[in-house]
N, C-alpha and C positions, 0 to 999 in steps of 0.2 A: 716689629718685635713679635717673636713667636711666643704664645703662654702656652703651653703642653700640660693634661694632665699628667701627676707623676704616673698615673699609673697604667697611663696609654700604652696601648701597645703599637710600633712602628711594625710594618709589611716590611719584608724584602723579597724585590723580584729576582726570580732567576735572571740571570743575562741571557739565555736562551731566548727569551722573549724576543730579542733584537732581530733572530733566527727567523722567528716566524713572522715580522711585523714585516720582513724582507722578502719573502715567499709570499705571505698571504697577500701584501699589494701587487705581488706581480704576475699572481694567477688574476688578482680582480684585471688589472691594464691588458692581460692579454685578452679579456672578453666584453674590450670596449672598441671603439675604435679610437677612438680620441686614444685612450690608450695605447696602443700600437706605436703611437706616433712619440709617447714618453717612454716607452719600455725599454731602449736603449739609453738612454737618460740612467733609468734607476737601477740596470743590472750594472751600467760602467762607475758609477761610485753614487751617485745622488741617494740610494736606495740603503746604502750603509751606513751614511753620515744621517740619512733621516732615520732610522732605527736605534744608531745609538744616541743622538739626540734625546728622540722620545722615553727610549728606557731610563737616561739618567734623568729626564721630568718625572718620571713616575710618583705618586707618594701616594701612600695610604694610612691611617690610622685609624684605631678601636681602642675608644675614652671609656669609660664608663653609661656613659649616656646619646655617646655619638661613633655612627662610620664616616671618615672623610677620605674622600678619594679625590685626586688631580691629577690631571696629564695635560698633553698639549706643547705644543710647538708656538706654533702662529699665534692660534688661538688657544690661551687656557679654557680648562675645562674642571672646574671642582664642584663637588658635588657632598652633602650632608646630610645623613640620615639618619633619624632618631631610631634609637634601638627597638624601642617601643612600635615602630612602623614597620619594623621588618615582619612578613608574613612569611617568607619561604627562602631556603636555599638551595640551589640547583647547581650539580657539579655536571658539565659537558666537557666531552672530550672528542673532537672530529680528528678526522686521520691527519691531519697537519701538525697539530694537537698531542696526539699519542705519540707521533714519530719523535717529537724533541723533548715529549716526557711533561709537557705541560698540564695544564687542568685551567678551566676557566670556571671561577664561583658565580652563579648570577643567582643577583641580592632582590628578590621582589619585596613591593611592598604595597600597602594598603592602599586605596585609589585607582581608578583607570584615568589612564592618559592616553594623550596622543602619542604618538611613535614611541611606546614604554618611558615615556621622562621618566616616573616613576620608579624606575626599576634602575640595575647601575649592573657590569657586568667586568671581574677582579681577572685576569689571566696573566699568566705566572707567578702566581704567591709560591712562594718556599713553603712549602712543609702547608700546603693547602687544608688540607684535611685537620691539621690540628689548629689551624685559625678558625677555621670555621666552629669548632669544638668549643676555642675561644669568644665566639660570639656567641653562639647559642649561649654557653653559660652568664657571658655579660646580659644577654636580652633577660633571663630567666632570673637573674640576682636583681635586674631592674622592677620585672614585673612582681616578684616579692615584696621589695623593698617599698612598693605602690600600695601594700596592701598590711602595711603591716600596721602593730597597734597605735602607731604614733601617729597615723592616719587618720585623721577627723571625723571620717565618714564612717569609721569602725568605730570610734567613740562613744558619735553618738547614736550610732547602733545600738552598743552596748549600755547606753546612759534607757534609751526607749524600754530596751528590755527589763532593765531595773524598775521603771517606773510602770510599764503594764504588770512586773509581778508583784510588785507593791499594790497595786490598785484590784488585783484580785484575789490579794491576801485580808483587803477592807472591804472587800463586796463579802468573801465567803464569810 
């Protein structure tokens, strides 16, 4: 059973994606050799059934406090990033990329890892550029809401301050 925030936002990928998930494996097979040997495999149907597989796995969502991302066939692959962890967003666009009108967002975040674990990388969000608008502002209403009065640490901030000007209004 799924619990959703109400106020998550769901991703939709282009269907183009299928486009490129079909081109870009089969520029990789042809610069393998191993490859060679599957490349008529994936241009006579194997290659279509696996792209539209994968795009309808796709899912992504931006909760208030969290990114979640999944894909995967065989192997799932989900992934969860606290908003507060995101350090950077990077839009790339390679000529495979431009030609079907895609954008790829890659989501860095605090820590080094080995082979980027760390890091997670969105291609074909719809309307790309206003998601990511949407995250920044979620990151940014989280990092406020860390800081705001209701916050303890600001309290007793504010409690210290009361009581050093109190204690230098009985020295003077």
């Amino acid at each position: 059973m799924e619990n959703h925030d109400p106020t998550s936002i769901r991703v939709t990928f282009n269907p183009l994606i299928r486009t490129y998930i079909f081109w870009y494996v089969a520029i990789v097979l042809i610069f393998s050799i191993i490859g060679l040997v599957v490349l008529p495999f994936w241009l006579l149907g194997l290659g279509q059934w696996y792209s539209r597989l994968y795009f309808e796995k796709l899912e992504c969502e931006l909760s208030t406090r969290n990114l979640r991302f999944k894909r995967g066939i065989l192997f799932q692959f989900e992934k969860t990033i606290p908003l507060e962890n995101i350090q950077d967003l990077t839009f790339t666009e390679g000529p495979l990329l431009r030609k079907l009108q895609l954008s790829n967002i890659r989501v860095e975040t605090a820590g080094q890892s080995v082979h980027d674990a760390n890091n997670m990388s969105l291609i074909g969000i719809i309307d790309a550029h206003a998601f990511r608008h949407a995250l920044l502002e979620r990151r940014h209403e989280l990092k406020q809401a860390s800081t705001t009065p209701n916050d303890p640490l600001v309290k007793i901030s504010e409690q210290l301050g009361t009581i050093i000007s109190l204690l230098e209004k009985k020295q003077g």
